[in-house]
N, C-alpha and C positions, 0 to 999 in steps of 0.2 A: 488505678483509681483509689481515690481514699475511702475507708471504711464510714459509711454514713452510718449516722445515730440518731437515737429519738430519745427525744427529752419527755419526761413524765412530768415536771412542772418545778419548781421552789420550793420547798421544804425548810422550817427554821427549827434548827434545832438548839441546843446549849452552848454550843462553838459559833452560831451565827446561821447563813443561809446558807442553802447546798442545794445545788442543782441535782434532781435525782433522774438518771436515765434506764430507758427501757430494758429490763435485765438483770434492773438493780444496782448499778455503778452512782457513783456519787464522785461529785467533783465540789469541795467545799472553794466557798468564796471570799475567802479573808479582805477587805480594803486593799486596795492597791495591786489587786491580780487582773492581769491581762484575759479578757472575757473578749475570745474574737472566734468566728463563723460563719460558715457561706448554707445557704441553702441549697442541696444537690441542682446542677443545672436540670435538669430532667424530670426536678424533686414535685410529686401533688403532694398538696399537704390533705390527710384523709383521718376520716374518723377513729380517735382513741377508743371507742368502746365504753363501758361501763361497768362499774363494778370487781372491776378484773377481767372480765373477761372479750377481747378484739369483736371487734363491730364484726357481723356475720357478713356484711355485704362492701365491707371494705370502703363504706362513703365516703365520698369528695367534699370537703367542707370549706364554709369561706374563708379568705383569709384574714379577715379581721375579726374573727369571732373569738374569745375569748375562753369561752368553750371549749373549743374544737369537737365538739359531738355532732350527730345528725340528730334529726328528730324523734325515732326512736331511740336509739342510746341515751339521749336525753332527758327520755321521759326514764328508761328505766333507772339512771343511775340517780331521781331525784326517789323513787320508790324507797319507802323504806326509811327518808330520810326527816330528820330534825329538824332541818332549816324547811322544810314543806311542809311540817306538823304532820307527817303520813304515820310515826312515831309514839306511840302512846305506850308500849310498855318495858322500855328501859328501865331495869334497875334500876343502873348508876345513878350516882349523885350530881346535881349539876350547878354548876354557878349560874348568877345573874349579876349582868358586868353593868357600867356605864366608864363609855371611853370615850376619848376626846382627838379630834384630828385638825382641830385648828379655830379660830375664832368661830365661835358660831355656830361649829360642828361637832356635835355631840351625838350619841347614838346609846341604845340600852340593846342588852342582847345575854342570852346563853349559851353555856361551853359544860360539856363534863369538868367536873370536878376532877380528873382522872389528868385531864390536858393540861393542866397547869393553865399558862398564860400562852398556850403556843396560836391558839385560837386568835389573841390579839394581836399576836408580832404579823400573823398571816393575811390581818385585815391593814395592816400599817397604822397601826393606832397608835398614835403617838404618845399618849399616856391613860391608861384605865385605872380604875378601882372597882373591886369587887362589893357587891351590893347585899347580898345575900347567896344561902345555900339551902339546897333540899330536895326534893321528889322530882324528876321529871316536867309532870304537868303544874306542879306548885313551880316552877321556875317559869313554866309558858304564862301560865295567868299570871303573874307577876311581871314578867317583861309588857305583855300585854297593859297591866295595870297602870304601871309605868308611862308607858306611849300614850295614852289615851290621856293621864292627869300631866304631862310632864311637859307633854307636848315636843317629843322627839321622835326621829325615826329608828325601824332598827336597820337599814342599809344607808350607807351614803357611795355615790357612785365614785369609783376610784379616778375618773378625770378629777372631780371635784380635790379629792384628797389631794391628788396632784397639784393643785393650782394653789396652794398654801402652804407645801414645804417650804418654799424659799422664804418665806414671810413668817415664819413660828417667832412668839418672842423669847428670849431670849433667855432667860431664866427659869430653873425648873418650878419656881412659885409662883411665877408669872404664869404658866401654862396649869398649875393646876387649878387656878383661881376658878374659873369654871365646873370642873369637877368638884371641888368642894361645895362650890353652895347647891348642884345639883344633888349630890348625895345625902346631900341634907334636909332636903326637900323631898327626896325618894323615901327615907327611912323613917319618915315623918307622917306619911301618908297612911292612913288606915286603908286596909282593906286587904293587908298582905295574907294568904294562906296560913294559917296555922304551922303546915306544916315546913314551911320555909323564915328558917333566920338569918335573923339580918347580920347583916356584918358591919364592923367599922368601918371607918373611911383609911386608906391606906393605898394613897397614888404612887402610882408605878410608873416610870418615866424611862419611854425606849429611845429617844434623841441618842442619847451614846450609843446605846447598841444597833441603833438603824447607822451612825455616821454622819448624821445630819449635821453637829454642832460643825459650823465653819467649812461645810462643805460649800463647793461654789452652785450657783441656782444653773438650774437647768434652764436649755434653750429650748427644747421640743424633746416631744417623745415619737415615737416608732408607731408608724400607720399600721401597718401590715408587712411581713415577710415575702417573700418572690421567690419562684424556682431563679438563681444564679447568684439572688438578690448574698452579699454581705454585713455585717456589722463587727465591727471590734472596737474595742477600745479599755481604759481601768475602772475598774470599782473604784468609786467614791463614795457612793454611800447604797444602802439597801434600803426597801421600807417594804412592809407586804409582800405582793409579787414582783414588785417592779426592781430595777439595776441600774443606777445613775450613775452611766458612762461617760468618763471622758475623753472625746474624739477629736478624729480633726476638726469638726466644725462644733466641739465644745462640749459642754456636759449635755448629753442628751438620755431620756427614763425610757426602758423596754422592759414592758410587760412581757412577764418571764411564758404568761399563755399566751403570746403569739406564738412560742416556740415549737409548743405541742403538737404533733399529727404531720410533721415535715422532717424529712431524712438532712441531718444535718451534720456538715465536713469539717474539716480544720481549715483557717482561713487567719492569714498572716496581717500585720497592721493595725491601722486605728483609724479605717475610713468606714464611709458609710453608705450603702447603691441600696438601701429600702426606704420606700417612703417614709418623709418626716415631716412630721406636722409642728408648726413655729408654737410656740407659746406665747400669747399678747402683752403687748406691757403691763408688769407687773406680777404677772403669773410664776411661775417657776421650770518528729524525725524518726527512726527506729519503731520497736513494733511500738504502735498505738493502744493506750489503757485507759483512755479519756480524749473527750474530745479537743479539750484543753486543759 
């Protein structure tokens, strides 16, 4: 029987995206690499834990969760954290972004200072510009400040992002047009913290490094994984977590956290036996050292 693996989740690093597995093993995913795998037939898919350290009780989790945590892992690995504001005394420095995912969709948000832009590739933002810099909580009240005058959010749901890659236009001027007059409007505003400055405007544009430009639009994305259940097929393009595979039945996006919490095999082809959900009109050998 083949050696099953468990996948830790998507990771972008300076080479692009890489799959990181439990262990520590990394399979980098350049455009055009064959991404194929069965779900152990016998396979639960069960709780990752938090923090580091394996769920005590070894929970069964759904398969569509995105998560893959149970309700306590859940709660502890939001402990502690930034994005749940639990966080109040980090040194570090942190940015305040505003990034752009497609008409309409614009969002404000912070990252350490420390992460560069890896925070943006990892939301699939198609293009950001940094807003300002400074303390901690002078980055929270200012994202805050932000949302409230600006009238954005700071999440948008990755379906959403989904349903506008196929449709970006077409030009990286064209796509910043949004971003700038936002940023202009941001940096305009009184009321910013003292101890946070602003920054220029200065759009960053990931369409080449996700693969997007002239990739073909996606037909559906991946419901959920199954114990037997398979998928394979090529990179075409990356964005956030997702992998927009080309199969037999065409480009289809798998969320790289479906993969999470499920013992996973080597599996030959470019078919597909896990459920796929359509997208509407218009929408978009030898010893083993990886699993592919």
């Amino acid at each position: 029987m083949a050696q099953a693996w468990k996948c830790s989740g998507l990771r972008w690093s300076a080479e692009g995206p890489v799959l990181v597995w439990d262990g520590g093993r990394r399979s980098a995913l350049p455009r055009g690499r064959r991404v194929a795998f069965g779900v152990a037939p016998e396979g639960v898919r069960t709780c990752v834990g938090a923090r580091g350290h394996a769920c005590p009780v070894g929970a069964v989790v759904p398969a569509r969760s995105t998560g893959a945590r149970c309700e306590e892992c859940a709660r502890l690995d939001r402990a502690h954290s930034v994005a749940a504001d639990t966080l109040a005394d980090d040194p570090r420095p942190y940015h305040v972004y505003v990034a752009w995912f497609g008409p309409g969709m614009v969002k404000v948000g912070i990252t350490a200072v420390e992460r560069g832009s890896a925070r943006l590739l990892e939301q699939g933002a198609v293009c950001f510009s940094w807003l300002g810099a400074g303390p901690l909580m002078a980055a929270r009240r200012t994202e805050e400040l932000l949302r409230a005058a600006l009238r954005v959010p700071d999440r948008i749901p990755c379906a959403q992002k989904r349903a506008v890659r196929a449709a970006l236009p077409g030009t990286a001027a064209e796509r910043a047009g949004e971003l700038t007059a936002l940023h202009a409007r941001a940096v305009a505003l009184a009321g910013w913290p003292e101890s946070l400055e602003r920054e220029p405007l200065e759009v960053v544009d990931h369409v080449g490094v996700f693969g997007l430009a002239g990739a073909p639009p996606a037909v559906g994305e991946v419901g959920q994984l199954a114990a037997g259940g398979v998928v394979g097929g090529e990179l075409v393009a990356a964005a956030g977590p997702d992998l927009h595979l080309s199969t037999e039945a065409g480009v289809v996006v798998l969320d790289t956290r479906l993969m999470t919490g499920w013992p996973l095999v080597p599996a030959p082809g470019r078919g597909l036996t896990v459920p796929v959900r359509e997208f509407g009109p218009g929408a978009a050998a030898g010893v083993q050292d990886g699993l592919f």
